[in-house]
N, C-alpha and C positions, 0 to 999 in steps of 0.2 A: 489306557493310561494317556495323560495329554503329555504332550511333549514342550517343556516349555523352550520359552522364544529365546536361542543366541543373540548377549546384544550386540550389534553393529559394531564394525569399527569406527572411527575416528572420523576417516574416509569415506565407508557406506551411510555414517550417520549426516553429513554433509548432501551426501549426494541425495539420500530419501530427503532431506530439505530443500534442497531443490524443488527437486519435483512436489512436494507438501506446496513450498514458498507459490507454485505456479496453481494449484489445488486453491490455494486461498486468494490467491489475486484474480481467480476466475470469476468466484463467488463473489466477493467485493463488489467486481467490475460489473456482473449481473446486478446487484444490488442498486449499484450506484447508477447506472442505467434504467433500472426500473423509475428508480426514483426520478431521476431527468424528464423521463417521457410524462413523465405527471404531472411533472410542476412546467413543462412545453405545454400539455395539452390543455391546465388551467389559466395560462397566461393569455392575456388579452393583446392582440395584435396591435401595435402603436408604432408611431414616427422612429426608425433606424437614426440613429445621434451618430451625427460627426463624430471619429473618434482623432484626438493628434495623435497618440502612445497607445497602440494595440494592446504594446508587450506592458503596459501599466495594470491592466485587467486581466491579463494571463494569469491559469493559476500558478502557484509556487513551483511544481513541477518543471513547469515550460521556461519559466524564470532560472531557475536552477542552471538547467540543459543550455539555454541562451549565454547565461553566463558564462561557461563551462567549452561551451564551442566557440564563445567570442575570443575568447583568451587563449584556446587551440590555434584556431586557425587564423584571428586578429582581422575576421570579416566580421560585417553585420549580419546577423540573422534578419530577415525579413519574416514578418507578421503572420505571412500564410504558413506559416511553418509551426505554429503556437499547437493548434493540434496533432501535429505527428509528436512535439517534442514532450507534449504532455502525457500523450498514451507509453509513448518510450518510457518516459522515467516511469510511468508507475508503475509498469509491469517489469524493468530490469528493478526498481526497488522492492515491489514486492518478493521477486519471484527471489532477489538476492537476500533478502530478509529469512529467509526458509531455511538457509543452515541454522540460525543462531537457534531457531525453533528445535531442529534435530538435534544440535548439540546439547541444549539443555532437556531436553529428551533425553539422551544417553545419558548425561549426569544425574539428572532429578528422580530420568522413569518415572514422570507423573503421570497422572491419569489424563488421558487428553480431555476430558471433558472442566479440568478445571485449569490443565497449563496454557490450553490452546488461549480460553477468552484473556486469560491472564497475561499469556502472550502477545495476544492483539490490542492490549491497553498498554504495555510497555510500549512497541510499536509505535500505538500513537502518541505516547508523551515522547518519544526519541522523535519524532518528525520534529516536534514544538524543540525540543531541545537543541538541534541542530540546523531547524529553521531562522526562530528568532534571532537568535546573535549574527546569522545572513539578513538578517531585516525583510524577507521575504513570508513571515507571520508575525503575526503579535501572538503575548501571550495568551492563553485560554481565557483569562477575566477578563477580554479584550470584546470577544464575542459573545453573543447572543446566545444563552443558554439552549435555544432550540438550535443553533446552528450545531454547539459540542454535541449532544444529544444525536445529532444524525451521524457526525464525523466519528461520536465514539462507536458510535450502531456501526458502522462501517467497519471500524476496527477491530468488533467482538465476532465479526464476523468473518472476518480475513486470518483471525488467531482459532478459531472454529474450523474455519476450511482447511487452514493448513494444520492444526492435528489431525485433521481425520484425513486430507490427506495421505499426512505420514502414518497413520497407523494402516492407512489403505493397502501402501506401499511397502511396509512394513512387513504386511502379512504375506504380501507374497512372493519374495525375499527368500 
């Protein structure tokens, strides 16, 4: 006889989000790494350009974080910092996105294979939602349809990781 599955509490269903939210930022972050090294290894080596505004080219992440610690501590961030600050936020955003995934988990009990991607497209329209009016993206019609295309690919696959994370985590609970 199978036994079926206790749902979580409140509590446990946060915490397996967690750990799901760090499952799917792992996967992401491979992802997005794969993809890096290939668009490095097809680029053609050319003249390094003066830059004046490092943090003008950072991505949103690093912007974000610079903001956020300008206003804490009322220093300047310096430039060499754009990659710690960028790796930081995605993975405390990722990994802290992971509850809302477990929570509607406990309420929906969806099937991961259709809450997870669904997941990681809500995800990525909340980035644009609470980027833009920071002025730190423009809206999606803004970009290059291959550019959405990789950024939503990223997303169906961070709402992927982190259901099966949680169902990972879930099962052996």
């Amino acid at each position: 006889m199978e036994t079926m599955r206790k749902k979580p509490t409140l509590i446990g269903s946060v915490k397996l989000g967690l750990a799901a939210g760090l499952v799917g930022t792992t996967a992401m972050t491979a992802l997005q790494e794969v993809m890096a090294r290939r668009r490095r290894a097809r680029m053609p080596a050319g003249p390094v350009m003066a830059e004046t505004d490092p943090w003008s080219h950072a991505p949103a992440p690093a912007q974000l974080a610079k903001r956020v610690m300008e206003d804490i501590t009322g220093r300047e961030i310096a430039p060499d910092r754009i990659p710690v600050y960028t790796n930081a936020m995605h993975w405390a955003y990722g990994i802290s996105m992971g509850p809302a995934y477990g929570l509607a988990q406990r309420w929906l009990r969806g099937r991961a294979r259709l809450l997870g991607p669904a997941f990681g497209l809500g995800v990525w329209a909340w980035s644009y939602a609470t980027l833009v009016p920071l002025g730190l993206y423009k809206w999606p019609w803004h970009y290059r349809a291959a550019a959405i295309a990789k950024d939503v690919s990223y997303h169906l696959l961070y709402g992927t990781g982190t259901a099966a994370g949680y169902e990972l985590f879930a099962r052996k609970r």
